[in-house]
SEPANU-495827 format. One record per atom (N, C-alpha, C, O): residue number from 1; residue in three letters; z, y, x. Coordinates in steps of 0.05 Angstrom, whole numbers, plus 5000, padded with zeros to 4 digits. Layout:
% residues N
ATOM | NUM | ALA | Z | Y | X;
...
This chain:
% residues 95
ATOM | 1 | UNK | 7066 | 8504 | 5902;
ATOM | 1 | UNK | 7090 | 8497 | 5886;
ATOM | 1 | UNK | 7082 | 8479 | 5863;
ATOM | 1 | UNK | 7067 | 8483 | 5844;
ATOM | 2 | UNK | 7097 | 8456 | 5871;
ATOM | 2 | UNK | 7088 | 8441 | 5835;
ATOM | 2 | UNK | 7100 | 8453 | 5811;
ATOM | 2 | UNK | 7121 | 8466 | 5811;
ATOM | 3 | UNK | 7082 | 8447 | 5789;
ATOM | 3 | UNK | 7091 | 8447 | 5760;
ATOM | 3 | UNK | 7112 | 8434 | 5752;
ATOM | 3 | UNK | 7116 | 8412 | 5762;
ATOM | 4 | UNK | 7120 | 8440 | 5741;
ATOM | 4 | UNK | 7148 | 8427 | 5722;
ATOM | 4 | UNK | 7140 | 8405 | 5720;
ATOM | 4 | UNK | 7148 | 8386 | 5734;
ATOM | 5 | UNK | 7114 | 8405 | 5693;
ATOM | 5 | UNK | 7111 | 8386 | 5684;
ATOM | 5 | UNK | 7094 | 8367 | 5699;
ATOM | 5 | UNK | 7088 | 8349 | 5684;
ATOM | 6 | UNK | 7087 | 8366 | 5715;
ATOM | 6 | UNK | 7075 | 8360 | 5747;
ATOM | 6 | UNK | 7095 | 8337 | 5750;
ATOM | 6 | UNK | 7096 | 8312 | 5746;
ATOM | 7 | UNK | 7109 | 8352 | 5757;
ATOM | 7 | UNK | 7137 | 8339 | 5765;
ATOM | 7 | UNK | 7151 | 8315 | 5755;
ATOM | 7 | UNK | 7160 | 8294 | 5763;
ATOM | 8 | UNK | 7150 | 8332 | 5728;
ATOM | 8 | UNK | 7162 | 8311 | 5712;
ATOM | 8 | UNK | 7144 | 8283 | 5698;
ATOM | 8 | UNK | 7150 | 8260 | 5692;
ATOM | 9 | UNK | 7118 | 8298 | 5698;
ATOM | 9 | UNK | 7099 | 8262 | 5696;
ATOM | 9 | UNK | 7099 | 8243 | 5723;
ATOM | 9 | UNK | 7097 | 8218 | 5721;
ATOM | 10 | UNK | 7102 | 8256 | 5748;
ATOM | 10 | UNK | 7106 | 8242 | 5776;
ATOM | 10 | UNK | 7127 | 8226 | 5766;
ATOM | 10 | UNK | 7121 | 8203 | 5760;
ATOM | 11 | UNK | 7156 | 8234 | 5763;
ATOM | 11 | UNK | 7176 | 8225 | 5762;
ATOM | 11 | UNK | 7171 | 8193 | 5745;
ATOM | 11 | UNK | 7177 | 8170 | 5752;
ATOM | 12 | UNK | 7156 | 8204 | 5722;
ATOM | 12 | UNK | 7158 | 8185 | 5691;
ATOM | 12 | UNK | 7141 | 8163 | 5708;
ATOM | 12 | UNK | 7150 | 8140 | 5706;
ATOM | 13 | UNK | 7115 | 8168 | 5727;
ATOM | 13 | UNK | 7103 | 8151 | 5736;
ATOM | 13 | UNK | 7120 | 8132 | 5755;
ATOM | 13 | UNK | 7117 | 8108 | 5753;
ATOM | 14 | UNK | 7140 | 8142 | 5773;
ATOM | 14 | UNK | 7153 | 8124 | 5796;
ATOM | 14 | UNK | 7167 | 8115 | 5777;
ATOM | 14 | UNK | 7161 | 8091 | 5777;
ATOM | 15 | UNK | 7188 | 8119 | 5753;
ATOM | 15 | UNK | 7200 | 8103 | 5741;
ATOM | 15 | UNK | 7180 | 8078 | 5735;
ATOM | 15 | UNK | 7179 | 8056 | 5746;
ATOM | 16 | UNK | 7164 | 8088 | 5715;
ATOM | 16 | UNK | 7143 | 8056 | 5703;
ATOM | 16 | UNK | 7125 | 8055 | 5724;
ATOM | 16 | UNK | 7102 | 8058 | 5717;
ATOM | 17 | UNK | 7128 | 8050 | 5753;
ATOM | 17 | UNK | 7130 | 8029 | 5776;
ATOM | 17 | UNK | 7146 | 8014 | 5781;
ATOM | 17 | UNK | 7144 | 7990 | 5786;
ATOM | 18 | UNK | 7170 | 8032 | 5781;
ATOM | 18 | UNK | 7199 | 8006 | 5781;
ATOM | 18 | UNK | 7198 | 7990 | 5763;
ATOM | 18 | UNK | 7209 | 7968 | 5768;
ATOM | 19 | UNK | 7183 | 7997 | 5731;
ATOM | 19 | UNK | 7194 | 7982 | 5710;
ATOM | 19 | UNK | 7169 | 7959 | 5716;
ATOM | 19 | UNK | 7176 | 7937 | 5708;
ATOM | 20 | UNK | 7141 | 7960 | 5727;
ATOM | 20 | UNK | 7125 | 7946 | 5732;
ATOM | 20 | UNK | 7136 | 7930 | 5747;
ATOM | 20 | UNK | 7139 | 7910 | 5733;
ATOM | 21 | UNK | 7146 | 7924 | 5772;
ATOM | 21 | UNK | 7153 | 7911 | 5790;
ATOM | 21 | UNK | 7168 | 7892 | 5786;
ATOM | 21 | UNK | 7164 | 7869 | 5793;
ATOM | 22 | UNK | 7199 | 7906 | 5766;
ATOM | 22 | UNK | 7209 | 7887 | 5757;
ATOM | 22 | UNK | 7202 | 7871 | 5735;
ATOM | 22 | UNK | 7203 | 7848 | 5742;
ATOM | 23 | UNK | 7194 | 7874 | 5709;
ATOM | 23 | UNK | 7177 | 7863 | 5691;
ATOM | 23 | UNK | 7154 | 7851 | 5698;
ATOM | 23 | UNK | 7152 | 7828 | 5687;
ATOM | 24 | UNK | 7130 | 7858 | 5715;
ATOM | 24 | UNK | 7107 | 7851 | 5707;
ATOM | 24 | UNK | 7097 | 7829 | 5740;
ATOM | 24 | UNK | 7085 | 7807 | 5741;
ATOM | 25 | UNK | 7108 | 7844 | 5762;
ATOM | 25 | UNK | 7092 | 7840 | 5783;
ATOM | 25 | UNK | 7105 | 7812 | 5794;
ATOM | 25 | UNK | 7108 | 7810 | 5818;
ATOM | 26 | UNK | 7114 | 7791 | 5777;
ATOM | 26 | UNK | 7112 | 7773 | 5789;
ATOM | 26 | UNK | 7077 | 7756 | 5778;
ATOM | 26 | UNK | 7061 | 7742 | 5793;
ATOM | 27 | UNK | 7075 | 7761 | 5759;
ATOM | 27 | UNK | 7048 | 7748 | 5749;
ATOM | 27 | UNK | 7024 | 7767 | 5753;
ATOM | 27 | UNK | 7002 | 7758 | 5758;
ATOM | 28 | UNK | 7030 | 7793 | 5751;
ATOM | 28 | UNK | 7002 | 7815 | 5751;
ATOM | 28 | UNK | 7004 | 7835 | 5781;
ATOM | 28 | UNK | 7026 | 7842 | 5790;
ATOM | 29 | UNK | 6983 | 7839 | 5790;
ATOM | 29 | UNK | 6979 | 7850 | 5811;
ATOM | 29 | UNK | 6982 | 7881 | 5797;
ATOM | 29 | UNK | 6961 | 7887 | 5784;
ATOM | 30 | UNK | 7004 | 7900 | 5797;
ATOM | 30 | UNK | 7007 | 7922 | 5786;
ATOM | 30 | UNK | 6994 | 7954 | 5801;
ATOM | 30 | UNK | 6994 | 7976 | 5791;
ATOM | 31 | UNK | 6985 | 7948 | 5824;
ATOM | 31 | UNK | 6971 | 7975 | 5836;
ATOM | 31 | UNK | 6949 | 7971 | 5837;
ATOM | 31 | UNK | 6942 | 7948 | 5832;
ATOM | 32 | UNK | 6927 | 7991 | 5846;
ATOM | 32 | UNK | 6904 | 7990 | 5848;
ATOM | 32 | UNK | 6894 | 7976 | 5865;
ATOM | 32 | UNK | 6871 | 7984 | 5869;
ATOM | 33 | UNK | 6902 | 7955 | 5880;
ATOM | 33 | UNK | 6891 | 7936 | 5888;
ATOM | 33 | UNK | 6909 | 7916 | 5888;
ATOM | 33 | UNK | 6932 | 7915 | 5880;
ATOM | 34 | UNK | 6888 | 7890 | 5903;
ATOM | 34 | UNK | 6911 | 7860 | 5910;
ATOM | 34 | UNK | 6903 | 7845 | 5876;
ATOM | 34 | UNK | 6897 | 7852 | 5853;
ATOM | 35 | UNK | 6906 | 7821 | 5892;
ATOM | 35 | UNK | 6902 | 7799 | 5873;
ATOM | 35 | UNK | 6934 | 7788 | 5861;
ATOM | 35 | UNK | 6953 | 7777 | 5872;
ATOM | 36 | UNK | 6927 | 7797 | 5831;
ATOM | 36 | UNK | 6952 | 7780 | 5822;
ATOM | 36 | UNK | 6965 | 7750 | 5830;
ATOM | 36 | UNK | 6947 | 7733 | 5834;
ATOM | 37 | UNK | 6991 | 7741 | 5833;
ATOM | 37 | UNK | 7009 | 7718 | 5831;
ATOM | 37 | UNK | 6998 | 7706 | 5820;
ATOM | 37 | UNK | 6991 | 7684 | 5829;
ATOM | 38 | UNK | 6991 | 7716 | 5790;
ATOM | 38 | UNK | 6990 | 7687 | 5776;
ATOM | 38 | UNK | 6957 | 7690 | 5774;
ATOM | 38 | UNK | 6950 | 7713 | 5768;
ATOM | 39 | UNK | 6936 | 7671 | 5779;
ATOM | 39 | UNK | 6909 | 7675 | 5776;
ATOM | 39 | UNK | 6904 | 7674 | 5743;
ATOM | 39 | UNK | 6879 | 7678 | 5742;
ATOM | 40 | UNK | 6913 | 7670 | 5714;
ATOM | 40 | UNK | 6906 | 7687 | 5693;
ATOM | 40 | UNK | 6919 | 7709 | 5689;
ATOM | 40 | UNK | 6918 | 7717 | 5666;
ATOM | 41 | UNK | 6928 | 7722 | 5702;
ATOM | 41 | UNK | 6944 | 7750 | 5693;
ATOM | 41 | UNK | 6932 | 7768 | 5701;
ATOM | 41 | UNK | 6937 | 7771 | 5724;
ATOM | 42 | UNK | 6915 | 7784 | 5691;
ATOM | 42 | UNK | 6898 | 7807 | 5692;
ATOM | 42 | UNK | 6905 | 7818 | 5712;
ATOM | 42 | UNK | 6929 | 7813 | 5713;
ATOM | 43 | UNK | 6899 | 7833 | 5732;
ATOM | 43 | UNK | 6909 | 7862 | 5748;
ATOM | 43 | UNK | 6911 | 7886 | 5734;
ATOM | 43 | UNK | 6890 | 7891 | 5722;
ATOM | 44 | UNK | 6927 | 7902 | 5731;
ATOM | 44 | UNK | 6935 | 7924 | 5711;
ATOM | 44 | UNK | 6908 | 7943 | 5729;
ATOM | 44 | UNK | 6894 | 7957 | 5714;
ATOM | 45 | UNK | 6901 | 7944 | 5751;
ATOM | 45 | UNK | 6881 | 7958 | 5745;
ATOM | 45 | UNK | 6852 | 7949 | 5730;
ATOM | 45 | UNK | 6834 | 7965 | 5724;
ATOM | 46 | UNK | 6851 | 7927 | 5726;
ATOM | 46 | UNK | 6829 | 7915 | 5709;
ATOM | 46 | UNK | 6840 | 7924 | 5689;
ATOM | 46 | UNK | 6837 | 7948 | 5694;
ATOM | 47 | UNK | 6855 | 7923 | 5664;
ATOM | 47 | UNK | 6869 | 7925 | 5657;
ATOM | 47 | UNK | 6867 | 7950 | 5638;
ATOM | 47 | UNK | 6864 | 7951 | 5613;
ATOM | 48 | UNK | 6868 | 7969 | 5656;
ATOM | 48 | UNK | 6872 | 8001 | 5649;
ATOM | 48 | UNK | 6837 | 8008 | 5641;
ATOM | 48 | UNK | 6832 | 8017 | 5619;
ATOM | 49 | UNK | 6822 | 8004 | 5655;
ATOM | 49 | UNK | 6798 | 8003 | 5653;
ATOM | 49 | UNK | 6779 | 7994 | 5634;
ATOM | 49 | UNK | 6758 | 8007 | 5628;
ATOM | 50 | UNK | 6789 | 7968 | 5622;
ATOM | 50 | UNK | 6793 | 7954 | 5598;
ATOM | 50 | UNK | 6800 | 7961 | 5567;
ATOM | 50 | UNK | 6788 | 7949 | 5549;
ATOM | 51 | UNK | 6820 | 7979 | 5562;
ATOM | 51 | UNK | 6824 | 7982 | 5548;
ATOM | 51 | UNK | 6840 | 8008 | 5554;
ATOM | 51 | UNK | 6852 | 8011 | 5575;
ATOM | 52 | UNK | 6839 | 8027 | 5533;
ATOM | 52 | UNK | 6838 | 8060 | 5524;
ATOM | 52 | UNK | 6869 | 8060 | 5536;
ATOM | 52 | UNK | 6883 | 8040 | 5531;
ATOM | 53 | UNK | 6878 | 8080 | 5550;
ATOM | 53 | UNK | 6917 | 8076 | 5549;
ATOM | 53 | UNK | 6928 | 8084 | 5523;
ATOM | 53 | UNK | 6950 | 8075 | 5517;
ATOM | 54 | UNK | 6917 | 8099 | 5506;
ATOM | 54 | UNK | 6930 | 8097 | 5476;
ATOM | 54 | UNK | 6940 | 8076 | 5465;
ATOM | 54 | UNK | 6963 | 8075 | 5454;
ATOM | 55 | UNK | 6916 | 8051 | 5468;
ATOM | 55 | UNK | 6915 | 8032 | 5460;
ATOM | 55 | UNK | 6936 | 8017 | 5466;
ATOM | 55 | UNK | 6952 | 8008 | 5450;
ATOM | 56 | UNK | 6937 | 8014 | 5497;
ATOM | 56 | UNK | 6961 | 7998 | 5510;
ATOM | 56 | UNK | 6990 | 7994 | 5509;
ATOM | 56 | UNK | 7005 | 7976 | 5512;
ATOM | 57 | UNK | 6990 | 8035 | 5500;
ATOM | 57 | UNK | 7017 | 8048 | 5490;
ATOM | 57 | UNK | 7017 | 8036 | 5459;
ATOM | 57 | UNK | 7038 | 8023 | 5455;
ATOM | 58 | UNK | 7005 | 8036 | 5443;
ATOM | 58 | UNK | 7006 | 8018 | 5423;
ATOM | 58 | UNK | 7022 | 7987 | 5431;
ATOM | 58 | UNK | 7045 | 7982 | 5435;
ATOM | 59 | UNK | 7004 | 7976 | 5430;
ATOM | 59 | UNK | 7008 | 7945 | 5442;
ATOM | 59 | UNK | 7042 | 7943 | 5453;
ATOM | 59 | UNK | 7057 | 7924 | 5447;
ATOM | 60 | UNK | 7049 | 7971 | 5470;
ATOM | 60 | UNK | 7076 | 7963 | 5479;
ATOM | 60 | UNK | 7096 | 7975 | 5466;
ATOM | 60 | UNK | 7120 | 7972 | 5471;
ATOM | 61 | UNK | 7082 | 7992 | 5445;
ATOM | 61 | UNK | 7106 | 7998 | 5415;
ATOM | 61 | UNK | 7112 | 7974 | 5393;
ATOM | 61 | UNK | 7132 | 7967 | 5382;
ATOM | 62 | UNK | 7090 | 7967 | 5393;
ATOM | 62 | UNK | 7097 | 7933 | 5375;
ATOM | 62 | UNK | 7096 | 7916 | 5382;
ATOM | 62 | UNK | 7086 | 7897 | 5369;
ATOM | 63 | UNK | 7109 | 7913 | 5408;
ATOM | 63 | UNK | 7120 | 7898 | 5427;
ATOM | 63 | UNK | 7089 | 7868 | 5436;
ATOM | 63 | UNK | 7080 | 7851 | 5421;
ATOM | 64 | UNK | 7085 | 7874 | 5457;
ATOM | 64 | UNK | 7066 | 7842 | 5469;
ATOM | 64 | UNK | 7084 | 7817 | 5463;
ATOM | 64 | UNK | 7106 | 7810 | 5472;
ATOM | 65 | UNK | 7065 | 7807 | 5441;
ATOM | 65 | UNK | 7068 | 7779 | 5440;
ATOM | 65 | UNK | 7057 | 7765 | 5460;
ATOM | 65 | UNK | 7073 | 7746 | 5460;
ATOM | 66 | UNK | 7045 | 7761 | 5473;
ATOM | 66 | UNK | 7027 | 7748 | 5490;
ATOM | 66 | UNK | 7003 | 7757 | 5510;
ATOM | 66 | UNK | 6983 | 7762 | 5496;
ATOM | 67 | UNK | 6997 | 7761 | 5534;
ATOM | 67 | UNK | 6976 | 7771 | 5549;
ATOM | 67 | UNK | 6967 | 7746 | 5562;
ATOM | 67 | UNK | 6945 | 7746 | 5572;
ATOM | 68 | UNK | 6979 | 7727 | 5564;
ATOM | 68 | UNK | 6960 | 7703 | 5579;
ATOM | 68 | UNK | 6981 | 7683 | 5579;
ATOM | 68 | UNK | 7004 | 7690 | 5570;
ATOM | 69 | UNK | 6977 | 7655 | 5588;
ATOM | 69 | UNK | 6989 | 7634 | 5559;
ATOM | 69 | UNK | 7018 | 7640 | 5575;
ATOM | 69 | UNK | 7038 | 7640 | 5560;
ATOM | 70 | UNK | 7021 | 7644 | 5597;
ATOM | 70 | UNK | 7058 | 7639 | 5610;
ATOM | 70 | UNK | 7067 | 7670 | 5611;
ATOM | 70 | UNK | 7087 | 7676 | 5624;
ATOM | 71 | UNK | 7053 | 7686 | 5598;
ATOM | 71 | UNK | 7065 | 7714 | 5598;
ATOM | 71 | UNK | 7100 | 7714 | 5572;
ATOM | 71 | UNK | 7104 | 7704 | 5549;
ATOM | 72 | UNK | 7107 | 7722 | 5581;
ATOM | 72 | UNK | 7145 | 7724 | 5554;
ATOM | 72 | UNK | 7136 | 7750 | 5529;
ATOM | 72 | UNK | 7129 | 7773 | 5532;
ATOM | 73 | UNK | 7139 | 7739 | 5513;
ATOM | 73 | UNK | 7147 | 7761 | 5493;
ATOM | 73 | UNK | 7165 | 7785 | 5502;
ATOM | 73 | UNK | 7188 | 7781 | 5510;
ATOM | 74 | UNK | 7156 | 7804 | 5501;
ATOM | 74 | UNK | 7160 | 7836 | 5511;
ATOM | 74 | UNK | 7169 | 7862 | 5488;
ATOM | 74 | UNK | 7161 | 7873 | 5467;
ATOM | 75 | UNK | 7188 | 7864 | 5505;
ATOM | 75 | UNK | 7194 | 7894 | 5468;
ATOM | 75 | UNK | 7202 | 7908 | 5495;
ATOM | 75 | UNK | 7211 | 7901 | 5517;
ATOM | 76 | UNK | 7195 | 7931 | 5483;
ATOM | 76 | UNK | 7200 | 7951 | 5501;
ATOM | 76 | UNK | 7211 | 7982 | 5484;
ATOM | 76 | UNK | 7207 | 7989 | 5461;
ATOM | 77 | UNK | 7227 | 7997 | 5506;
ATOM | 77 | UNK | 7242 | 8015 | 5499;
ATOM | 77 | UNK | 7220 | 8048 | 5499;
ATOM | 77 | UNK | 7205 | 8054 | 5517;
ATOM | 78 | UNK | 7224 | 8061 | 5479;
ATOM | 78 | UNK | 7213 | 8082 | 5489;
ATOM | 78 | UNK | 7196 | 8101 | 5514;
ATOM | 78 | UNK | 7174 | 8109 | 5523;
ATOM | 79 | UNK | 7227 | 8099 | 5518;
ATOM | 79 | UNK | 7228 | 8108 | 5546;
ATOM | 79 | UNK | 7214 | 8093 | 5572;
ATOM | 79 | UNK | 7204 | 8105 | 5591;
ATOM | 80 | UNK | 7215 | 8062 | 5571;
ATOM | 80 | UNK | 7194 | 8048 | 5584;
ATOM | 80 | UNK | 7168 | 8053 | 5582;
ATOM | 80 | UNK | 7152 | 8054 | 5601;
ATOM | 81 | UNK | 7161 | 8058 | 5553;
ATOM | 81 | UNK | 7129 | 8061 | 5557;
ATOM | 81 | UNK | 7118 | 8081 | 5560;
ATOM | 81 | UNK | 7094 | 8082 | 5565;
ATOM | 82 | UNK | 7137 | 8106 | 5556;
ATOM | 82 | UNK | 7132 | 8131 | 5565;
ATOM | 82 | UNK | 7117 | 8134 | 5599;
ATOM | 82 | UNK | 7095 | 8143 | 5607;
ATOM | 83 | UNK | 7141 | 8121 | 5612;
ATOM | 83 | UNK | 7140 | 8117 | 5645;
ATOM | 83 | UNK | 7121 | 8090 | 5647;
ATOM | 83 | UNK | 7114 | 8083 | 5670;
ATOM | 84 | UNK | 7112 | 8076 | 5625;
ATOM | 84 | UNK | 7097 | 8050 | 5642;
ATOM | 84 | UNK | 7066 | 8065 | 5637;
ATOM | 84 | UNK | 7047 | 8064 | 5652;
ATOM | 85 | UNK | 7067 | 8076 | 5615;
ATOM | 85 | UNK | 7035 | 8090 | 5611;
ATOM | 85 | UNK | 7035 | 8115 | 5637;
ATOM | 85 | UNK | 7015 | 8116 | 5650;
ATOM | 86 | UNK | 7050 | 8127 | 5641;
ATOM | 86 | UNK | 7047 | 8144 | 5659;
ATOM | 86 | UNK | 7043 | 8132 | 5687;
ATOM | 86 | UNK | 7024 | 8142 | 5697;
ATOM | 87 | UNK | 7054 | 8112 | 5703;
ATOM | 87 | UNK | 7048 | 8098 | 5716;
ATOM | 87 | UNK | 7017 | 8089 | 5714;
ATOM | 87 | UNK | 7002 | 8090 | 5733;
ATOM | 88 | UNK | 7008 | 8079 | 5690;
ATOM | 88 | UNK | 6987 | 8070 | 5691;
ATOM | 88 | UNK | 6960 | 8088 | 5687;
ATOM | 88 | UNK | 6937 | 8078 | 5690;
ATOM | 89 | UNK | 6964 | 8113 | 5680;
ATOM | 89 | UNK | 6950 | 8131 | 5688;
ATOM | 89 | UNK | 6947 | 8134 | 5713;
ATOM | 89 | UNK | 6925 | 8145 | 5716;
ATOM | 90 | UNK | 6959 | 8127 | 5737;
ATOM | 90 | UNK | 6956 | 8130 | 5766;
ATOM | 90 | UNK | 6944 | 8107 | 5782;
ATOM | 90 | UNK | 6935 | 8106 | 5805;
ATOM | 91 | UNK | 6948 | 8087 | 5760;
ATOM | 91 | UNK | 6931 | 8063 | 5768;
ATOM | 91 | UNK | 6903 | 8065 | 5764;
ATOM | 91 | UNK | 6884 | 8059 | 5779;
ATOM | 92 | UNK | 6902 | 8074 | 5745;
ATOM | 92 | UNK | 6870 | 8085 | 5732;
ATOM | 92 | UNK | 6853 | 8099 | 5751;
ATOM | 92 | UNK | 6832 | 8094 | 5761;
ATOM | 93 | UNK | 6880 | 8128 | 5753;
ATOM | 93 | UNK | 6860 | 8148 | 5776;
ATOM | 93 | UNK | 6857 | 8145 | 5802;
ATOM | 93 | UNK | 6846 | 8163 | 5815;
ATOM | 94 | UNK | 6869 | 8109 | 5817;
ATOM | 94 | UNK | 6863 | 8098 | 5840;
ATOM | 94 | UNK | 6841 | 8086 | 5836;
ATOM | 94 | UNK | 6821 | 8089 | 5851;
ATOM | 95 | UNK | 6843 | 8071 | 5815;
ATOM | 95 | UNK | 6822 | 8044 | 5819;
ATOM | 95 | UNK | 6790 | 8043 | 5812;
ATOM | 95 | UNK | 6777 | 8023 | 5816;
């Protein structure tokens, strides 16, 4: 039987996949494998590996100015980075 809270980080993760997909994955290769769209746009599993997810969750509280020169200025909602760091915890524990 899963945990609640099992559950509920699964959940937070398939959300910030959706929110990856639509936001990120036209330029960044967002799962643990595959070569990004755009060839400067990091792969989020390089990515995760790279730098601490604290860190990242930072970065997406005071919104990304910039990750590579054709990346858009980014603000993000709580609740997105809740589910995009959780997501990216599962990128981590693939790659």
């Amino acid at each position: 039987m899963a945990v609640p809270e099992q559950d509920a980080l699964a959940e937070a993760a398939a959300r910030g996949e959706q929110f990856a997909a639509r936001a990120c994955a036209s330029c960044h290769a967002i799962g643990p494998a595959g070569v990004s769209p755009m060839a400067e746009a990091t792969p989020f599993r390089v990515i995760v590996h790279r730098y601490p997810l604290d860190q990242l969750e930072e970065a997406f509280a005071e919104g990304l100015v910039t990750g590579h020169p054709a990346m858009p200025a980014l603000v993000f909602r709580a609740s997105e980075i809740d589910d995009l760091v959780a997501y990216l915890e599962t990128v981590r524990a693939a790659s």
